[in-house]
C-alpha positions in Angstrom: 21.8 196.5 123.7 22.3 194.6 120.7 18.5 193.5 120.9 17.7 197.3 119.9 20.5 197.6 116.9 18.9 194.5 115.4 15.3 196.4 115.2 17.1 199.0 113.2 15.2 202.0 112.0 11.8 199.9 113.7 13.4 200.7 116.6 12.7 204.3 116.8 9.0 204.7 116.4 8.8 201.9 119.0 10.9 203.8 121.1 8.7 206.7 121.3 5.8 204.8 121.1 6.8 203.8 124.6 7.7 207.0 125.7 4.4 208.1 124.9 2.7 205.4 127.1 4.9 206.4 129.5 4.0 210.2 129.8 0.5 209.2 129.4 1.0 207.3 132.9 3.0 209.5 134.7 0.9 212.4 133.4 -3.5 210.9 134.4 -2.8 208.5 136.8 -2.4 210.5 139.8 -5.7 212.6 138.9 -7.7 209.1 138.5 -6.0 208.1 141.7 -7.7 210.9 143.6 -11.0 209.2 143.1 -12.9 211.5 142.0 -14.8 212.0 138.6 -12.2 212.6 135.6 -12.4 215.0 132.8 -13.6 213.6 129.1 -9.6 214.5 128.1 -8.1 212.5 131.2 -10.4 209.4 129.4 -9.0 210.4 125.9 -5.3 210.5 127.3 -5.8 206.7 129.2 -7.5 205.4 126.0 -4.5 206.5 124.0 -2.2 204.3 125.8 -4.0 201.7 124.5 -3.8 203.4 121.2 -0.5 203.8 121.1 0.2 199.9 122.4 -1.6 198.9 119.3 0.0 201.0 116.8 3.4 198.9 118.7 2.3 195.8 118.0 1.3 197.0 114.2 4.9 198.5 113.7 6.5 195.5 115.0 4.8 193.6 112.5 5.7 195.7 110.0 9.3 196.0 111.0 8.9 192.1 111.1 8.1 191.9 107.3 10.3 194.7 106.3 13.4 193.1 107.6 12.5 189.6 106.3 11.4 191.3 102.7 14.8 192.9 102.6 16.5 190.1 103.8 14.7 187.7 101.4 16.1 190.0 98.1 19.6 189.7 99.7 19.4 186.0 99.6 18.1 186.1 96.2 21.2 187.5 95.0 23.2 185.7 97.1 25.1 183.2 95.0 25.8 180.5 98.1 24.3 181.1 101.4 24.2 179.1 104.8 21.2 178.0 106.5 22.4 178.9 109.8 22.8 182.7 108.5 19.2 182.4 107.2 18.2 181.4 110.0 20.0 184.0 112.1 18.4 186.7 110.0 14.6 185.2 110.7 15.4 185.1 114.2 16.2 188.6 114.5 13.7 189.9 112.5 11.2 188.9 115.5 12.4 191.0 117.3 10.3 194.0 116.1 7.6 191.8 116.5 8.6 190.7 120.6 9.5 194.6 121.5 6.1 195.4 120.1 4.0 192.9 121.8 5.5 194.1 125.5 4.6 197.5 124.8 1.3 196.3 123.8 0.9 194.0 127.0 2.2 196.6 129.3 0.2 199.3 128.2 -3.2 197.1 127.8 -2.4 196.2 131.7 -2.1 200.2 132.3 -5.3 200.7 130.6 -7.0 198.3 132.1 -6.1 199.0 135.5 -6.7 203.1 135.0 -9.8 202.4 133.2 -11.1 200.1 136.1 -10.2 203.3 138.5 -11.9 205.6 136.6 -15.5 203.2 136.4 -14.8 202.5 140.1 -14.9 206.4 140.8 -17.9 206.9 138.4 -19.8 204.3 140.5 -19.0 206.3 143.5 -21.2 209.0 142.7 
């Protein structure tokens, strides 16, 4: 739990983000599962999850920097500061970065594995 307090506000946009890759998967892969030739929207809705895996990564960066920008100002006006808390706040700021790169890696693996059903279906006929 205290891995999603650290993301702070980050947290929420990646939150939906993988919401959104989820209701994309629950929502077109039974219909590409049938086998038969998808609709031009089902192909829009399973390139999306990659879409939205990207934009993950790219907020996760950006929380990344965000959090070590703010965290850099802090230390600026920090008259004596230890290494180890420095260190402690880099640490945590990856983890915008790490949450973002599984939702990208688990919805480039959905993708990939709808998008091979739907070519294997085209082929079909």
């Amino acid at each position: 739990m205290n891995f999603f307090i650290v993301m702070g506000f980050w947290r929420w946009p990646l939150i939906i983000f993988t919401l959104l890759i989820i209701y994309n998967l629950v929502r077109y892969s039974p219909e590409v599962m049938k086998g038969n030739r998808v609709a031009e929207s089902v192909r829009i809705s399973i390139d999306s999850i990659l879409f939205w895996g990207i934009m993950s990564v790219a907020t996760g960066i950006l929380g990344q920097i965000s959090g070590i920008y703010t965290a850099l100002n802090i230390i600026i006006n920090a008259s004596d500061i230890s290494p180890k808390i420095v260190m402690q706040g880099f640490s945590e700021s990856f983890t915008t970065t790490i949450y973002g790169f599984y939702i990208f890696i688990f919805s480039g693996l959905i993708w990939y594995f709808l998008k091979r059903k739907v070519r294997m279906s085209d082929a079909k006929e």
